[in-house]
C-alpha positions in Angstrom: 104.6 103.1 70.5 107.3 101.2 71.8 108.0 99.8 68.1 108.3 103.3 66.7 111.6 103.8 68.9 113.5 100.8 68.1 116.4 101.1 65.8 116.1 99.8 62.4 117.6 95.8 62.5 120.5 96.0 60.0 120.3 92.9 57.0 123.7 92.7 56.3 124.9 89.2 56.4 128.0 88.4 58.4 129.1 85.1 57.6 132.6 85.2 55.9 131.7 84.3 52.7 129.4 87.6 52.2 132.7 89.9 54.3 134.8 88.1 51.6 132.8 89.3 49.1 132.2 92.4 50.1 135.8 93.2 50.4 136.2 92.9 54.2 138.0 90.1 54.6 141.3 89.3 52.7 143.4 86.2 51.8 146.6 85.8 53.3 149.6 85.8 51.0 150.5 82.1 52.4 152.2 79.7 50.2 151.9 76.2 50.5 154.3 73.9 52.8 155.0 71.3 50.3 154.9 72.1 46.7 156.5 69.0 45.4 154.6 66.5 47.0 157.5 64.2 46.8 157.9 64.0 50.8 154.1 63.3 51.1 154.4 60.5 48.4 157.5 58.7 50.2 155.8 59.3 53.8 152.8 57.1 51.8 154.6 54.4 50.3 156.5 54.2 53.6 152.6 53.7 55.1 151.9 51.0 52.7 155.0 48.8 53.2 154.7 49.1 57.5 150.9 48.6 56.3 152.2 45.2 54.1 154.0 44.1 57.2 151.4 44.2 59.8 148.9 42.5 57.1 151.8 39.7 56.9 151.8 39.1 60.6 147.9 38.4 60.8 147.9 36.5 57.4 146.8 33.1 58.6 143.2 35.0 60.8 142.7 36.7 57.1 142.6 33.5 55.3 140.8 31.6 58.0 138.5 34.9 57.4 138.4 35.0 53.7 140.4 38.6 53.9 143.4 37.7 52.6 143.3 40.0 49.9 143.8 42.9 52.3 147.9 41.4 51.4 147.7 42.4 47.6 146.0 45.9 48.4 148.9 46.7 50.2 151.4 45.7 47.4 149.0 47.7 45.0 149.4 51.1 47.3 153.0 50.8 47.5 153.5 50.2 43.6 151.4 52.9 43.4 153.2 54.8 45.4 156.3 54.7 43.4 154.1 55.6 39.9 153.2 58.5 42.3 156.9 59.4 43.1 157.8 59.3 39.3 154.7 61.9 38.6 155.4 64.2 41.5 159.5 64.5 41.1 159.0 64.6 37.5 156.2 67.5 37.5 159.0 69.2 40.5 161.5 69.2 37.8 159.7 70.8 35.3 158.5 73.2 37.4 161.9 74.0 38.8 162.8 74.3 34.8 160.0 76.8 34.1 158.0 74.8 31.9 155.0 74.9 34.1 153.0 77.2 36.5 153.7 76.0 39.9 149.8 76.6 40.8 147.3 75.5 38.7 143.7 76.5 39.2 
């Protein structure tokens, strides 16, 4: 008897993925800090050359280790680096020129 006056359990998910789909939950209109990605290249190749410094300091344990490699991975991040910087102020300008969509999906 006691089952007959319970209320019916509701199936609904709740997890945001099923309110998002539903229509309950919306995206914020929130564009991105750093379009260009030119200050998050140089804050990287700055990394890499502090990183190339430290790996200079401890040279001789990484050769008496057999590490000393770690040295040329650090000069191949901060050449990359600058291949990066080319790409990302190169892509800014042509987005500043409006000859691409400043999101791309």
């Amino acid at each position: 008897m006691a089952e007959e006056n319970e209320a019916p359990v509701s199936k609904k998910r709740t997890d945001p993925t099923s309110q998002l789909a539903r229509g309950e939950l919306m995206h914020a209109d929130v564009k991105p800090l750093d379009v260009s990605g030119v200050p998050t290249v140089i804050f990287g190749i700055v990394a890499w050359a502090v990183a190339f410094v430290v790996v200079l300091i401890f040279r001789a344990d990484l050769k008496k280790d057999g590490d000393e490699w770690w040295l040329w991975v650090t000069v191949a991040g901060f050449g990359l680096g600058w291949v990066g910087l080319l790409y990302c102020r190169r892509r800014w300008a042509a987005i500043q020129a409006g000859h691409r969509p400043e999101h791309e999906d």
